[in-house]
Structures are given as structure tokens and as C-alpha cells.
C-alpha positions in Angstrom: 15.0 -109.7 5.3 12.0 -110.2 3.7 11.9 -108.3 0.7 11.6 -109.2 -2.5 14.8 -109.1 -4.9 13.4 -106.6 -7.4 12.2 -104.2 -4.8 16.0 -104.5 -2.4 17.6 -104.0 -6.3 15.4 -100.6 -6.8 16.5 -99.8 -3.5 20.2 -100.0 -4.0 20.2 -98.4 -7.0 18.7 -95.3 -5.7 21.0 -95.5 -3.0 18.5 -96.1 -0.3 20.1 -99.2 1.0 23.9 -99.7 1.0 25.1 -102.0 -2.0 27.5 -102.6 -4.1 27.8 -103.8 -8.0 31.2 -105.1 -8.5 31.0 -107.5 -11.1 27.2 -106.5 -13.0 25.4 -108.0 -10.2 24.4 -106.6 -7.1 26.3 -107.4 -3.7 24.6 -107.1 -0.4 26.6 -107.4 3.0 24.4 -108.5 5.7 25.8 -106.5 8.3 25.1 -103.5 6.1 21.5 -104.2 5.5 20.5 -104.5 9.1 22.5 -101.2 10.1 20.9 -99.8 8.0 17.4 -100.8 9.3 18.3 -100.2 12.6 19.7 -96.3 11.7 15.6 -96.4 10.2 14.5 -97.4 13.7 16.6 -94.6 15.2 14.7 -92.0 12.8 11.5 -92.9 13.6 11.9 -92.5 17.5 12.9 -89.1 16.7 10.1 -88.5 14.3 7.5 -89.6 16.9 6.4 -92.6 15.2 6.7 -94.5 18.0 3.8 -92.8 19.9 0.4 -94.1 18.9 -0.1 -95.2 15.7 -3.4 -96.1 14.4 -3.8 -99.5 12.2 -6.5 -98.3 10.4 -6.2 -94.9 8.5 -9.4 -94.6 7.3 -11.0 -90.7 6.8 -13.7 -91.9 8.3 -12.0 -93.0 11.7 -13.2 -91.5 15.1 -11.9 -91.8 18.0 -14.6 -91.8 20.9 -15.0 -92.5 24.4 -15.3 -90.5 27.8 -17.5 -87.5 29.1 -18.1 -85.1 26.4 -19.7 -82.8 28.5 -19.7 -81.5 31.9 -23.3 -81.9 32.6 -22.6 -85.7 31.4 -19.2 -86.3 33.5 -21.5 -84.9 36.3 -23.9 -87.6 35.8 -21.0 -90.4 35.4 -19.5 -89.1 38.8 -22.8 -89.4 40.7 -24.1 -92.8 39.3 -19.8 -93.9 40.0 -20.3 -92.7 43.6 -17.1 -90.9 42.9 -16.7 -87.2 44.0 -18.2 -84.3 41.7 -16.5 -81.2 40.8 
């Protein structure tokens, strides 16, 4: 696990990861940390994260391509030699 010590500390003491503090320092059980990472993996499938997700999240972000039009998929059809509708 690639996290830094401060931020898997701040996690365990909000309870977000599974720790313990037995002696004034934190204890972390491997086998704890990555069930608990994989129980995260679990919850996003069932959010839907695991559909499309875009890399960039900027406001400004469109997504184009294809026939915006009829008249225009029309066109693409004919010059395609593909059937029109």
C-alpha cells in the first residue's frame, strides 16, 4: 500500500481503515488493509463506477462525434454506400 503514514494514521483514527492502537502506536494487519480495499472495490461496482469514467473532469469537457442530424446521417449513409433510412 502506497500511502503515506500520516494519511493511513488519519484514516484509522476516523475509523475508515481497520487498526488497532495497543501500545500508543498504531498497528496495521496486512490482511486487514487489503479486505478492506477490496470490500471498496465491491462498492464501487454497485455504485456504477465501473462504467465509463472520464480522466479528465474538466467543465469544459464535450463529448462529440457521430451524426447530429438526420439530414447529416443521410449524407454519411450515401457517401458510405450504406443503406438510407
Amino acid at each position: 500500500m502506497q500511502t503515506h503514514p500520516v494519511t493511513l494514521k488519519r484514516a484509522a483514527a476516523a475509523g475508515d481503515v481497520p487498526a488497532s492502537k495497543p501500545f500508543g502506536k498504531w498497528l496495521f494487519l496486512r490482511v486487514d488493509l487489503r479486505e478492506c480495499i477490496r470490500a471498496q472495490y465491491q462498492s464501487r461496482v454497485l455504485e456504477g463506477v465501473h462504467e465509463k469514467e472520464k480522466s479528465c473532469h474538466s467543465l469544459l469537457e464535450v463529448e462529440s462525434g457521430g451524426a447530429s442530424s438526420e439530414v447529416a446521417e443521410k449524407q454519411y449513409r450515401k457517401a458510405l454506400g450504406l443503406p438510407t433510412k
